[in-house]
TORPA-4810 file (N, C-alpha, C, O; in nm, 3 decimals):
<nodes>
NODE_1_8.772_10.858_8.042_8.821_10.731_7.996_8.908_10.671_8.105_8.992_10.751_8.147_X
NODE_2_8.912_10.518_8.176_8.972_10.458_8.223_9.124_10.455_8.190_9.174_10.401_8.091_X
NODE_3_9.179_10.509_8.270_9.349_10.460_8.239_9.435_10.358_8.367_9.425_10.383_8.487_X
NODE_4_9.491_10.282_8.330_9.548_10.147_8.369_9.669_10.216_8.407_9.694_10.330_8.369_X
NODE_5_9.760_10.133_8.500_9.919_10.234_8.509_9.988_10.165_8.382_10.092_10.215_8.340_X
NODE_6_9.960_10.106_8.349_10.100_10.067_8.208_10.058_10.136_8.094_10.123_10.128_7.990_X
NODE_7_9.940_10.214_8.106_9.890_10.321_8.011_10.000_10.474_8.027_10.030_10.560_7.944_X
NODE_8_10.031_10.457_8.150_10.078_10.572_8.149_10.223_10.607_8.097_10.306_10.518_8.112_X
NODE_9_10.266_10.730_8.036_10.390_10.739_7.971_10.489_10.829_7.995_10.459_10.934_8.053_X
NODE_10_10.567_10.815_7.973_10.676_10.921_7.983_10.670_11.078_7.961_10.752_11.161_8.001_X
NODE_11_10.586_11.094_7.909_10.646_11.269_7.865_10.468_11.295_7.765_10.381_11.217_7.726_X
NODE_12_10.491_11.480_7.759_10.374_11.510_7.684_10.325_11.461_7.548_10.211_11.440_7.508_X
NODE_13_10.447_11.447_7.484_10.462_11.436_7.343_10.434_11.280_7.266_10.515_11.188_7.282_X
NODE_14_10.313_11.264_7.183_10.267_11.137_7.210_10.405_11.105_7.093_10.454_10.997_7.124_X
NODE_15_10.447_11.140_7.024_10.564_11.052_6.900_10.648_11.053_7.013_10.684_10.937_6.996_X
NODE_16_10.704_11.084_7.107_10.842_11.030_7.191_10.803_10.939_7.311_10.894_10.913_7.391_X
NODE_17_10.669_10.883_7.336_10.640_10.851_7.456_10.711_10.723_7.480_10.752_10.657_7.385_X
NODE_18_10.725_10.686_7.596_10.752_10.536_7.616_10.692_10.485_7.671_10.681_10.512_7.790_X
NODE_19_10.616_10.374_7.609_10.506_10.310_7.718_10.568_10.256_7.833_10.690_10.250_7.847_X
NODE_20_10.459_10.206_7.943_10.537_10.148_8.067_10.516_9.990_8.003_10.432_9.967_7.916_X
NODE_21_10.607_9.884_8.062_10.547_9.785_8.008_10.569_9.685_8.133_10.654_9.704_8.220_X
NODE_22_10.448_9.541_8.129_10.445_9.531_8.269_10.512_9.361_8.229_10.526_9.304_8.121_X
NODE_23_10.534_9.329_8.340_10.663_9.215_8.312_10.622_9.122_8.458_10.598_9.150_8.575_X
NODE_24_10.630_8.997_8.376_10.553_8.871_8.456_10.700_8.784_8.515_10.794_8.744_8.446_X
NODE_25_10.683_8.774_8.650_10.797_8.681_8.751_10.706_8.601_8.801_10.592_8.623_8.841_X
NODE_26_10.810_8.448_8.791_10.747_8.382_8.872_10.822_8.334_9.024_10.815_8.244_9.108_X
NODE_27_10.891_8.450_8.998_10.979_8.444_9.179_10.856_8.436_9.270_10.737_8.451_9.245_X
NODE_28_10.916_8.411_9.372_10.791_8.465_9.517_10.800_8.615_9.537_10.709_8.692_9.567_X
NODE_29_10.914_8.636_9.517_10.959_8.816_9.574_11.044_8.868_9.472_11.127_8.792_9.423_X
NODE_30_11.036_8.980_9.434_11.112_9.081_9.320_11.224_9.124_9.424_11.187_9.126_9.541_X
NODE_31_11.359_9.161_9.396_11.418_9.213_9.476_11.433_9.383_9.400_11.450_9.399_9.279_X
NODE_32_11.425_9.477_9.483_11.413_9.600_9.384_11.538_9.697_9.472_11.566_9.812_9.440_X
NODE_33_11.590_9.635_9.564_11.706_9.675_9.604_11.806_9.584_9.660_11.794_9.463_9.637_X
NODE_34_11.895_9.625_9.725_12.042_9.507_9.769_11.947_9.468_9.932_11.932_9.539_10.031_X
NODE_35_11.900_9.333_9.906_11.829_9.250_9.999_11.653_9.246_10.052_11.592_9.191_10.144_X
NODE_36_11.622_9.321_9.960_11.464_9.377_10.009_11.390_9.318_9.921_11.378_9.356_9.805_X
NODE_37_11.328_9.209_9.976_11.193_9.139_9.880_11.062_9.210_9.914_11.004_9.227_10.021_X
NODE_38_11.027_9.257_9.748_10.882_9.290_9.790_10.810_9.189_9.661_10.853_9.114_9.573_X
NODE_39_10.682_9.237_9.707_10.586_9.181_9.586_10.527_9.035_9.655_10.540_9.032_9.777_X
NODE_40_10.459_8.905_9.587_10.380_8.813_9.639_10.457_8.764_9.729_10.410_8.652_9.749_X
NODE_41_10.556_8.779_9.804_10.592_8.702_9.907_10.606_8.544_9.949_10.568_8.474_9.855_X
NODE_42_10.626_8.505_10.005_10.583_8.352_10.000_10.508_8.283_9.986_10.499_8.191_10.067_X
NODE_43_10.431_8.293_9.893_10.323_8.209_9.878_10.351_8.188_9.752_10.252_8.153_9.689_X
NODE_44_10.483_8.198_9.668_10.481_8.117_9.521_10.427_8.156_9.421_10.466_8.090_9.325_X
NODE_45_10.346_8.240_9.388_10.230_8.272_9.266_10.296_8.358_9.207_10.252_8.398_9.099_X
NODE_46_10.401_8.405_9.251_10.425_8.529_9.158_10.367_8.634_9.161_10.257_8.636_9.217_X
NODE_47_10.421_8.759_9.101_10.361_8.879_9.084_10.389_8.946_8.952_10.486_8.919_8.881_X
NODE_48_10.308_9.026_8.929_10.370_9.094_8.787_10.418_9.259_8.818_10.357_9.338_8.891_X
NODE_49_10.545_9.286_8.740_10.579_9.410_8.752_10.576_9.514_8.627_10.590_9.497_8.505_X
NODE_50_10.551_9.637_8.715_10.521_9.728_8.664_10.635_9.815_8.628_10.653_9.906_8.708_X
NODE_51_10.739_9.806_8.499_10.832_9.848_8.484_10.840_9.988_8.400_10.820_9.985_8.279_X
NODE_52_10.864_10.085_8.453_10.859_10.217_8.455_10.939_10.264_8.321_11.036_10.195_8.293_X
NODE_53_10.919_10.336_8.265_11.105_10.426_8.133_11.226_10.434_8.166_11.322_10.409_8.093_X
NODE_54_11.232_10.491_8.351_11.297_10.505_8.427_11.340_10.393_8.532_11.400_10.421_8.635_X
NODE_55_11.305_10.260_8.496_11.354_10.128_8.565_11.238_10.144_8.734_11.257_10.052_8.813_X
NODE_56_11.133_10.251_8.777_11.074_10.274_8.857_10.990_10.141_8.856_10.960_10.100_8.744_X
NODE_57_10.942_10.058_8.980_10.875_9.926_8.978_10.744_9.967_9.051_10.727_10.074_9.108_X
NODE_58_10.647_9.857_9.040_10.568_9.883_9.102_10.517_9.747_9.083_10.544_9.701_8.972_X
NODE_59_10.446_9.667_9.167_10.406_9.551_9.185_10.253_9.538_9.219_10.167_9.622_9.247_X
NODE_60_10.251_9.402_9.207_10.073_9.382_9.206_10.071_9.204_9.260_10.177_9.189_9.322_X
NODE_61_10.003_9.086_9.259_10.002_8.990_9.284_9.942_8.972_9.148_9.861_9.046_9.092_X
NODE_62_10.019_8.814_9.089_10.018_8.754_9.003_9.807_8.711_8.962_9.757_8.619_9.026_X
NODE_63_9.746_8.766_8.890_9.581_8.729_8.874_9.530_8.803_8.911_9.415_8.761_8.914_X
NODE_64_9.531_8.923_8.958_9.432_9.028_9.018_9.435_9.104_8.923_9.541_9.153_8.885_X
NODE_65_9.305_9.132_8.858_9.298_9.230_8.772_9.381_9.359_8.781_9.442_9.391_8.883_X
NODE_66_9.379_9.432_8.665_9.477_9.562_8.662_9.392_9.659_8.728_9.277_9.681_8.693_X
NODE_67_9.468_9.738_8.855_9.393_9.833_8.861_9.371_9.927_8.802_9.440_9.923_8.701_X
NODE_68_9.287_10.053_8.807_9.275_10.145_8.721_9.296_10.238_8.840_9.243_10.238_8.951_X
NODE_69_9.419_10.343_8.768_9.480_10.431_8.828_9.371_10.596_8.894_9.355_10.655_9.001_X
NODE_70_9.322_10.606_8.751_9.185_10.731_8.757_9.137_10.671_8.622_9.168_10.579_8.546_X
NODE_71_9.023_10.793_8.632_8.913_10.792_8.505_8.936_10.938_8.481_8.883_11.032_8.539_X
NODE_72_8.999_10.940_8.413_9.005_11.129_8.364_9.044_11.129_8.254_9.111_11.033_8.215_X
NODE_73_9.013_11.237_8.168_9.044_11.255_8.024_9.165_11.335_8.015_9.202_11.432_8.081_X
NODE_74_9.237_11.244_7.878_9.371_11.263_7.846_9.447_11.393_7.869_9.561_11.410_7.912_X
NODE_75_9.333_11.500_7.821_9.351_11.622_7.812_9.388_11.720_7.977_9.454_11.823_7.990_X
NODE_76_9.327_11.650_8.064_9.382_11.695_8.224_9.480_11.610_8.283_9.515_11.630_8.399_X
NODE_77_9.549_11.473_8.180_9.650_11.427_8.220_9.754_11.511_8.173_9.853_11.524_8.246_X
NODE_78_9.750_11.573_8.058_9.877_11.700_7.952_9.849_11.793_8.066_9.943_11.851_8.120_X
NODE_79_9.765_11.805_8.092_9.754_11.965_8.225_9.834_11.941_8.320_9.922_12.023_8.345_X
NODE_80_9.822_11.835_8.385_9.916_11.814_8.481_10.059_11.803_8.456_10.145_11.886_8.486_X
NODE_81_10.069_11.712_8.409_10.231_11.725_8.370_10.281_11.861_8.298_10.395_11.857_8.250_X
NODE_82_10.202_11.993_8.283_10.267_12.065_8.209_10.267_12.160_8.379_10.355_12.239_8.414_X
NODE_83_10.177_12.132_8.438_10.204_12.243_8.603_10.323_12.152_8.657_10.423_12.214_8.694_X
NODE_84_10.327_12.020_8.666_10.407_11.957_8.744_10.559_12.013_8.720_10.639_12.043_8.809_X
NODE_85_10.586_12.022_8.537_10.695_12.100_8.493_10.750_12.212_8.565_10.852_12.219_8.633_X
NODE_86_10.652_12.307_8.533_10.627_12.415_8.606_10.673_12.433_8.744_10.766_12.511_8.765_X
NODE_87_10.626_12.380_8.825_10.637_12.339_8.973_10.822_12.320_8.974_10.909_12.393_9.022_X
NODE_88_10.830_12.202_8.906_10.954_12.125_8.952_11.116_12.188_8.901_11.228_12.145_8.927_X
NODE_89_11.056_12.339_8.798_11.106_12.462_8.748_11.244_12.385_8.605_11.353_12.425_8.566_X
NODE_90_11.132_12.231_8.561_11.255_12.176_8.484_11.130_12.195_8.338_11.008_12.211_8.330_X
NODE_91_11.260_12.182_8.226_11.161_12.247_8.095_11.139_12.110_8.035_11.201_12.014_8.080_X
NODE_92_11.035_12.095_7.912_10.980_11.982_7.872_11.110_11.875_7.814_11.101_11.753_7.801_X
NODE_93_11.208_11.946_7.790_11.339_11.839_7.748_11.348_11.711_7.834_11.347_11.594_7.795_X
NODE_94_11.361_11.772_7.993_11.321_11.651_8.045_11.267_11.500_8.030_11.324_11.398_8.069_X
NODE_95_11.191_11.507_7.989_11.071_11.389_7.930_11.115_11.340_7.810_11.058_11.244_7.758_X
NODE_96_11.264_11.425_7.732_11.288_11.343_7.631_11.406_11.227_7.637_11.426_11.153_7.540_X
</nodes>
């Protein structure tokens, strides 16, 4: 199944998840730190952002379809995040 990035969520547990939700500017540039414009740049159109659980951004130009992140089933997206846990030696509380 196609997944979009504003599909993607916070944590394993689908009752605590937080969706990402994506948020429309019609600045030229997002500022996402003290003086740093990113995103459509000068050319006016805007961009839409990709606003994370964690305030994490991610940008796109204002009309371009959404990309699609992967095509993989839900079930090897829970896989991952449960090695990533693993890996990063932090327990599922995290994500709450």
């Amino acid at each position: 199944m196609p997944i979009a990035p504003r599909q993607f969520t916070a944590g394993p547990d689908p009752e605590k998840n937080l969706w990402l939700t994506e948020e429309r500017t019609h600045r030229a540039a997002c500022r996402t730190g003290p003086g740093v414009p990113t995103g459509a740049g000068p050319t006016g159109i805007g961009h839409n952002r990709i606003v994370g659980p964690k305030g994490s951004v991610r940008h796109r130009p204002a009309g371009e379809p959404e990309p699609l992140a992967a095509k993989v089933e839900v079930d090897e997206v829970l896989a991952v995040r449960e090695r990533t846990l693993v890996l990063a030696g932090r327990c599922p509380e995290v994500w709450r």
